[in-house]
N, C-alpha and C positions, 0 to 999 in steps of 0.2 A: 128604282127599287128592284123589278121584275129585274137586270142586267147583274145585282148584285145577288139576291137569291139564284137566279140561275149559274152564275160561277162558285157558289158556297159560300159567298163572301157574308158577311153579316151587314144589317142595314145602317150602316155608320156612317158617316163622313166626317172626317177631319178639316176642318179650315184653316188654314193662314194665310189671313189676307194680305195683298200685296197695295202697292199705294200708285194714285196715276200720279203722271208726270209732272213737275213742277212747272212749272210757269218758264217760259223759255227752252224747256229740254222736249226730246222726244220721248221718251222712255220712261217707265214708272219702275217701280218695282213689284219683280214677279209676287203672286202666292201662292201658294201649293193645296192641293185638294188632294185628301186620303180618302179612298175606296173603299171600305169593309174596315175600317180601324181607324186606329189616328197613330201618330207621329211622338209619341211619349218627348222626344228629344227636341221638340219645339215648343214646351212646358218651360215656363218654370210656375214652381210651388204648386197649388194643389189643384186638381181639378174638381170643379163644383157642379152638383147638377142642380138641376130645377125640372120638374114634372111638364111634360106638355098638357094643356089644354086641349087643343088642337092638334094631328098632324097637318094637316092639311096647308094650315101658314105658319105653322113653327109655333105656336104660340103659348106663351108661359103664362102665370099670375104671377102679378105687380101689385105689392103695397107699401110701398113708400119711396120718398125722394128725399135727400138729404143734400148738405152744401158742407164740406169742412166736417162731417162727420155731425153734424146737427140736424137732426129730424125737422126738414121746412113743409112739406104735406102727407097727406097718406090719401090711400086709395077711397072713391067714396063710400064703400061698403067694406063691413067687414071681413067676407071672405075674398078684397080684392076685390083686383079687375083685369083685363086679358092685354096684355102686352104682347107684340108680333115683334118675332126676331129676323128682321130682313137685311141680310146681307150688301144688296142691291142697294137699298134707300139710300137718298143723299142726304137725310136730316137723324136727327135725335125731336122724335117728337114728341109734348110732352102734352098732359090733359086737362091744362089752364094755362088761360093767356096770364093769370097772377103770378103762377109758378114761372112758367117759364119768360116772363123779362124779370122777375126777381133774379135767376140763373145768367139772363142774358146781360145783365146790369153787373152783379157779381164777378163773374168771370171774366167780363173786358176790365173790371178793376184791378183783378187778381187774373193773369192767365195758369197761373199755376192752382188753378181752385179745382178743389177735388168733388166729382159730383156722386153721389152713392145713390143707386138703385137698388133697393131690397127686393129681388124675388123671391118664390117661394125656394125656400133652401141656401139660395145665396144672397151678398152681397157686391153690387159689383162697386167696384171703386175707379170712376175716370178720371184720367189727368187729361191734359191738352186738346180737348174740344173745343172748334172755336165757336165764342157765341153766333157768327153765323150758320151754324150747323144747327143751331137748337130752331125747334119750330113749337108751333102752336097746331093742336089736334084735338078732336074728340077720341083719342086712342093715344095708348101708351108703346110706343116703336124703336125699338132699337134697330136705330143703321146703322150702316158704316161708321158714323164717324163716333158712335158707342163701341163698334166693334173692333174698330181699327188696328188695337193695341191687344186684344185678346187672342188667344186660340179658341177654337169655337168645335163643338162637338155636337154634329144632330146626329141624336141616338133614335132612328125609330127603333130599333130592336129591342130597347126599354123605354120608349117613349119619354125620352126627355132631349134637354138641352143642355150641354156642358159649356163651362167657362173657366178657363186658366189664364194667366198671367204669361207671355210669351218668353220665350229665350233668346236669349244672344243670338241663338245659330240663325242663319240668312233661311227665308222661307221660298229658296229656290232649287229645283231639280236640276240635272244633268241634261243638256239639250243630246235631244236623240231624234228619232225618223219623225216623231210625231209632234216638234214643237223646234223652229226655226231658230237659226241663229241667231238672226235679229231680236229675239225676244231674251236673250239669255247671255250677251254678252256685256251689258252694263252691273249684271246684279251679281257679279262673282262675289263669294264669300265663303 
C-alpha cells in the first residue's frame, strides 16, 4: 500500500489470474496484476462491488448459496457472515458439510452446474469448479478455484472488493527486463 500511495498511485489492484500447469506440461498461464487501477479491457460486462468487512483478509459478507439459480442455504444470521477473498487458497470453502456434499454430489452429476454466491451487492455465478475444489469449513472463502474465471478488484481506496466476468483478451504482459522469457513464451495471445 505505502509503495502505491507513495508513487500517487491509488490503492487498487487489478487481478487476472493465470492458471498452473496442466498435468504433463511445464508452464501455466501467466496473470496479470494492476498497480493503482485495473485493466477495464479484461472485463467483460459489469463490474460489481461488495463492501469490505475487513481490510486486513479482503473480507466481504456472505448470505447465500444457490445451485442452478435455486436458493439451497443462506447465511446463519441475518446480517450474514464474513467470507475471505483469497486469491492463494486452493479450495472454495463452504460453511456446512450438508451444503457442501449437496454441491459436491451435484456438480460431479452436472459439471456444468452453476454455483451462485450472493454477497453483499453481488451475485457471483460459477461455472466449472471441480467438486474437488469444494471444501468443508467453519468460514465462507473464496479461492481460486471461485476466482479463477473472474477479474478481481481489491479497492482499498473504497474499501471494497470488485468482480467481473473476464474477456477474451489473454491475461499476459509483454516480457521485459523484469520477467523472463521462459515465463511468457507459451501464453502468447
Amino acid at each position: 500500500q505505502q509503495l502505491l500511495i507513495s508513487q500517487g498511485l491509488q490503492r487498487t489492484l487489478g487481478l487476472c489470474l493465470g492458471f498452473p500447469p496442466v498435468p504433463g506440461s511445464t508452464f501455466g498461464t501467466p496473470g496479470l496484476l494492476s498497480l493503482g487501477g485495473i485493466d477495464e479491457t479484461l472485463t467483460s460486462g459489469g463490474l460489481y462491488f461488495s463492501p469490505l468487512v475487513s481490510e486486513r483478509f479482503y473480507i466481504v459478507k456472505f448470505h447465500a448459496l444457490g445451485l442452478d439459480g435455486t436458493k439451497i442455504a443462506h447465511a446463519s444470521s441475518e446480517r450474514g457472515m464474513n467470507a475471505m477473498v483469497d486469491t492463494g487458497a486452493s479450495a472454495l470453502l463452504m460453511p456446512t458439510e450438508a451444503v457442501a456434499d449437496y454441491y459436491v454430489r451435484k456438480c460431479t452429476e452436472n459439471p456444468s452446474c452453476v454455483i451462485n454466491i450472493q454477497l453483499e451487492g453481488v451475485c457471483l455465478n460459477l461455472v466449472g469448479i471441480s467438486p474437488d475444489a469444494i471444501e468443508v469449513s467453519n468460514e465462507m472463502m473464496l479461492g481460486f478455484p471461485a476466482l479463477k474465471s473472474l477479474y478481481l478488484v481489491l479497492d482499498l481506496e473504497h474499501d471494497r472488493v470488485g468482480f467481473a466476468g473476464r474477456s477474451e483478451k489473454a491475461c499476459n504482459a509483454k516480457c521485459n527486463l523484469f520477467l523472463s522469457e521462459a515465463t511468457c513464451t507459451y501464453a502468447r495471445g
